[in-house]
Structures are given as structure tokens and as C-alpha cells.
C-alpha angles and dihedrals in degrees: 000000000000108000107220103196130328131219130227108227113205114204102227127187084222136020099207090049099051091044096058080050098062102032107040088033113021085038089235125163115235109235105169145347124184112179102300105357126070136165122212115186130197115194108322095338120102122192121183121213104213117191105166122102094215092126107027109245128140129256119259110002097118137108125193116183103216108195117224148186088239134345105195099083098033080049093055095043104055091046090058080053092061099266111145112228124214105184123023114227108291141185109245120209085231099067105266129102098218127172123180148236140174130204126233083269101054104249116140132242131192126178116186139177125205113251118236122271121231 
């Protein structure tokens, strides 16, 4: 087996309402929804809304680190949008500038973009 890509599930209360929340403010596409699962993309990255309570796991709780181009002004923007941001962008001593969100369900975002080299 050659795994080709994988996909971060985040366990919502609500699929409508996380879904306003990714696309209007996290600026997401909707790809899919089926009942109560859905998954949104931006760019390259796919995230999956998941309901339902088949397999018993609470709802937020989860992270996810989504690797960018930049992250200031996508920081600025969805801020703007109502995201609330935990950590500014910051320089990280290993090499990334990451800043970080949550969404109404507590799951973790962080998108961060790989500083230059000199």
C-alpha cells in the first residue's frame, strides 16, 4: 500500500453551523455534505465535519497544522471575518511563522508558513 493523502475529521455539534464557520469566515469551499458529515477544502487542504455520534467521540477536541504560503494576511483577514485568534503570527524557533484559531466547537487550527531561509 502507497498512501496517497489523509484527511483530519473534526468532531462538530452541528454540521450547518460549522459549515458557515469555514466557509463565510475561514473562507472554505464546500465539497460535500451527506446528513451529518460534511468536508470543505482551501487550496490543497481537506477537512471533513463529522455529527454524527457513531463512534462516540466528543465534540471539538481536535488540531489539525495546515501548512501555507503566508499566514499574515490570511490571519488578518479572517479575523476581520470574526475568527478568534489565539496566537498572533509568530516566529517559531523551528522555522515556521504560525498563528492560531479554534472553531465554535473548539477544534484547533493552526496555519502555518515556513520562514525564509538565509
Amino acid at each position: 500500500m502507497l498512501p496517497t493523502t489523509s484527511t483530519t475529521v473534526f468532531q462538530v455539534a452541528d454540521i450547518p453551523t460549522a459549515l458557515v464557520f469555514y466557509r463565510d469566515v475561514l473562507g472554505f469551499t464546500e465539497d460535500f455534505r451527506y446528513d451529518n458529515y460534511a468536508g470543505v477544502y482551501l487550496g490543497k487542504c481537506e477537512l471533513h465535519l463529522c455529527a454524527h455520534d457513531t463512534w462516540k467521540r466528543p465534540v471539538g477536541g481536535g488540531a489539525v497544522v495546515i501548512i501555507a504560503d503566508e499566514v499574515d494576511d490570511y490571519c488578518a483577514t479572517i479575523q476581520q471575518r470574526g475568527a478568534p485568534i489565539l496566537l498572533e503570527p509568530t516566529d517559531e524557533p523551528y522555522g515556521l511563522r504560525d498563528f492560531v484559531t479554534r472553531d465554535p466547537d473548539g477544534n484547533i487550527l493552526t496555519f502555518s508558513a515556513p520562514l525564509p531561509t538565509s
